[in-house]
C-alpha positions, 0 to 999 in steps of 0.5 A: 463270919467271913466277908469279902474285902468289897462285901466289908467296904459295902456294910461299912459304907452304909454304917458310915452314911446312916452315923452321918444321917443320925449326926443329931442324936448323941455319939454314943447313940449313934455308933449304937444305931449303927452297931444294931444294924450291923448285927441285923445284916451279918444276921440276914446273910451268911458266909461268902454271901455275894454282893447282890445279897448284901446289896439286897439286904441293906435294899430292905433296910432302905437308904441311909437318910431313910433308916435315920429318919425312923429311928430319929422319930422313934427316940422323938416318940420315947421323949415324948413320952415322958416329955412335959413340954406341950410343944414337944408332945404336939411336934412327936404327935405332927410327926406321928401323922405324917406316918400313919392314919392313927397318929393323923387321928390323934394329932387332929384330936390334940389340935382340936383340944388345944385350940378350945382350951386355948379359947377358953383361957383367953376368953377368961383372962378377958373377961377378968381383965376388961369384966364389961367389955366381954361376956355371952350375951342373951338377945331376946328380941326377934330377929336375934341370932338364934337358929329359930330367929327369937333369940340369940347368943353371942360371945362379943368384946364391945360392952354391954351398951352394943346389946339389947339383951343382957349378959349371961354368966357374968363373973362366973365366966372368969373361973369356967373359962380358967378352970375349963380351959386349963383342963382341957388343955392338961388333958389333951398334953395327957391324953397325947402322952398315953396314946403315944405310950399305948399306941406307937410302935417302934418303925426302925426296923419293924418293917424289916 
């Protein structure tokens, strides 16, 4: 394809700010990207096409700072997708919800399983560790905290003597707070992983 010198120095000023946007993805990758993109304009325009069609070419293709923000977001959600560090699958998955109404879902639900694991886990290395300073407790008495004013039930740490009720679980708290809690958390990290794998779709140049 033939181009003019001012057409040539256009594409290649652009190339030139998106490998400086991707600066934080591997030199190989980078010059890939920019090879890609390449391709797609000299695809999009013909010969001699004049400089407002190249200019509206790379318009749609959006800024450079923008095109490398989708692709980082893409090779993000690829790591992630085989990634077995929860903090990286919560940041993909943060990412995912600034983009779109399905990763908001996804990541609220990640959270939400996180946070109760999470509790789980601690109530049960609570209970393990301080085994009389922490449990559920049953209060009997009217004017407890239950929804009918009869009975209530609280998780508390100040010990069996702040209680007129007693304890229910006991031990067994320790081994449903771990096992439930780990659980939860290995499948929410799961969970976060397959709907990435299932459900994301590659921005870079899908809009395009």
């Amino acid at each position: 394809m033939i181009l003019s010198a001012e057409s040539q120095k256009t594409i290649d000023t652009y190339l030139a700010a998106l490998r400086k946007e991707l600066r934080e993805l591997m030199d190989e990758d980078a010059n890939d990207i920019a090879e890609e993109i390449r391709f797609h304009i000299l695809d999009k325009i013909e010969d001699g096409s004049s400089s407002q069609a190249i200019a509206a070419t790379l318009t749609a293709l959006g800024t450079p700072k923008d095109l490398a923000a989708r692709y980082r977001t893409d090779e993000l959600m690829k790591r992630a997708q085989s990634t077995r560090s929860p903090l990286l699958s919560l940041h993909s998955l943060f990412r995912w919800a600034m983009l779109s109404l399905v990763g908001l879902i996804v990541f609220a639900a990640s959270v939400i399983g996180y946070t109760l694991g999470g509790i789980l886990v601690i109530i049960g290395f609570y209970k393990l560790i301080f085994p009389r300073n922490g449990g559920f407790w049953f209060n009997p008495r009217p004017g407890g905290h239950g929804i009918d004013g009869e009975a209530g039930f609280s998780f508390t740490s100040g010990g069996p003597w702040k209680h007129p009720g007693h304890e229910i679980l006991g031990m067994w708290l320790v081994p449903i707070g771990l096992i439930l809690g780990s659980g939860l958390l290995l499948f929410t990290f799961w969970l976060g992983r397959w709907c990435i794998r299932k459900l994301w779709r590659p921005r870079a140049l899908r809009t395009v």
